[in-house]
C-alpha angles and dihedrals in degrees: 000000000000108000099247087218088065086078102013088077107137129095097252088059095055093041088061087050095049085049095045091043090046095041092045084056087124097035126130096255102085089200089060088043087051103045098043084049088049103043086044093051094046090050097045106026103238138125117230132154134214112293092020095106122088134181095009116169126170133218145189152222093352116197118250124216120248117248109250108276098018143082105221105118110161133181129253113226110213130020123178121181114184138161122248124181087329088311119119111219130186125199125184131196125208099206121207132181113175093330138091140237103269139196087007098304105177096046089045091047087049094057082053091047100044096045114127091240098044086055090050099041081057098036082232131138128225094250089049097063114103117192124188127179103211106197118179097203135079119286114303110205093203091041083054083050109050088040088061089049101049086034098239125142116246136220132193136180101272078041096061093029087063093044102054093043085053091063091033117052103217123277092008112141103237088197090238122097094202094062097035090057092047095046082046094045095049083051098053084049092057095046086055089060088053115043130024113236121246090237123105108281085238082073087046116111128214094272090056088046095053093051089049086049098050089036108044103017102034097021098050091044118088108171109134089226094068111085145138095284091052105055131067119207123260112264143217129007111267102027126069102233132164135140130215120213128213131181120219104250112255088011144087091233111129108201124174140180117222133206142202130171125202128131090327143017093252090114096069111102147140124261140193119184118219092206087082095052110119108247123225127249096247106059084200091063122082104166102080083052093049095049091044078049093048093051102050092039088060090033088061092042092053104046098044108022101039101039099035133078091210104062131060108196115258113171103193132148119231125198095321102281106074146033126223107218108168135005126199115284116241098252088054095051088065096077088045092076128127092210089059084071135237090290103055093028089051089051092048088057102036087054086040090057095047088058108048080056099049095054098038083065086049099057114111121196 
């Protein structure tokens, strides 16, 4: 039978298994009571055993409060309150799926949480609020980051796939068909992270892409001047997208070259963000920032698209931040074909991103 949470993906769909995991915590089935106990105590810290929660109630998709001056609200996931030894707890869960946290998500989430009138509404102090971001997907360093920050505990893939295996020896029939499917469809997810399918990569999603992307792009590449600053994930589901940054030698130009990969290579192109322009002295006074845009622009165009079988020139201007300079010529896009396989494909990308490198140090201005 087909697992329901291979098309159930979305975070909506994992915040209705956490509640009905949380909220079945008494029932009759001793793997879910085990596993709802033994996820709660890891989040909170606590001990408790089976039997030991009272009064425990579930909610979603809680509305924040927006940050003085601005509009952002936002919605907390999960939210559990439940009684422990006379004691009110709340624990709230920050679910991910493939995303990331966003316009500062978990600090503004804590200014909801610790609010004088969110803490009285759930009868819960400050030291009792437990917040965990829940992220199935593989470690994300600026996630980490911004967890540490906002003082929530994180966990990643590896990290739930451990847990629940923890509560759940592997392979045991839970007798429920609704956590057997999720255990078996985290660790299909972290299978995925491990080891590439035999399909076409046509049939590949997002997650597939990405470990191509890490093992036989990133991990085959040793060039120094590739590193954590310089790289951009790889984005959306179905496409293979990432983008490499590069800074101008001697300058403070950032310039990148994106890639996307459909059905064809059309996506590759050069970019220069304007964001990264010097700005004149005088704010009422376009035209110094004009003529320093004019001559890297034909300093780029030069330098890859001149003087370079892989590029035609294609001046365009993208969400006002960026300029296209150059695509991938025809003959090249040739080699930037899923049908040509992850080996050859690896090896187009993996020459394509030397050099990129290799011009951008070459740029004079």
């Amino acid at each position: 039978m087909k697992n329901i949470f291979d098309f159930a993906t979305k975070e909506l769909s994992q915040d209705a298994f956490l509640m009905w995991l949380f909220e079945n915590h008494e029932c009759e089935n001793e793997s879910v009571r085990q596993c709802a106990y033994g996820l709660l105590n890891e989040f909170s810290g606590l001990n408790m055993r089976v039997g030991d929660i009272e009064n425990l109630r579930t909610y979603s998709q809680y509305p924040c409060k927006p940050i003085s001056g601005k509009k952002k609200r936002g919605k907390m996931d999960v939210l559990i309150r439940f009684v422990y030894q006379g004691e009110v707890y709340l624990t709230v869960i920050e679910d991910k799926t493939f995303s990331s946290q966003h316009d500062n998500q978990l600090l503004r989430y804590n200014g909801t949480l610790y609010a004088e009138d969110t803490m009285k509404r759930f009868g819960v102090t400050a030291e009792h609020i437990h917040k965990v971001f829940y992220k199935t997907d593989i470690e994300d360093i600026l996630d980490k980051k911004a967890c540490q920050k906002a003082g929530w505990k994180a966990y990643f893939l590896e990290d739930i796939y451990t847990l629940l295996h923890r509560f759940i020896p592997d392979g045991h029939d839970t007798g429920s068909d609704i956590l057997n499917d999720y255990i078996a469809y985290i660790s299909s997810q972290r299978t995925k992270t491990i080891q590439l399918p035999d399909t076409p990569m046509k049939e590949w999603q997002r997650i597939s892409l990405r470990t191509f992307f890490y093992q036989k792009v990133m991990g085959e590449l040793t060039d120094p001047r590739i590193n954590g600053k310089n790289l951009l994930d790889v984005k959306y589901y179905h496409y293979l997208e990432f983008q490499l940054q590069y800074y101008i030698p001697h300058t403070i130009h950032r310039i990148s070259i994106g890639f996307v990969m459909r059905k064809q290579s059309e996506g590759v192109g050069i970019h220069l963000y304007m964001s990264d322009f010097p700005k004149t002295e005088n704010p009422l006074d376009n035209r110094g920032e004009a003529r320093c845009e004019q001559k890297v622009e034909q300093a780029v165009i030069k330098t890859f698209v001149e003087n370079s079988d892989w590029f035609t020139k294609s001046s365009s201007k993208g969400r006002e931040t960026y300029f296209t300079f150059g695509k991938l010529n025809r003959k090249r896009q040739k080699a930037f074909l899923y049908e040509n396989g992850p080996e050859q494909l690896a090896a187009a990308i993996r020459e394509l991103l030397v050099f990129f490198m290799d011009v951008c140090e070459k740029i004079s201005l």
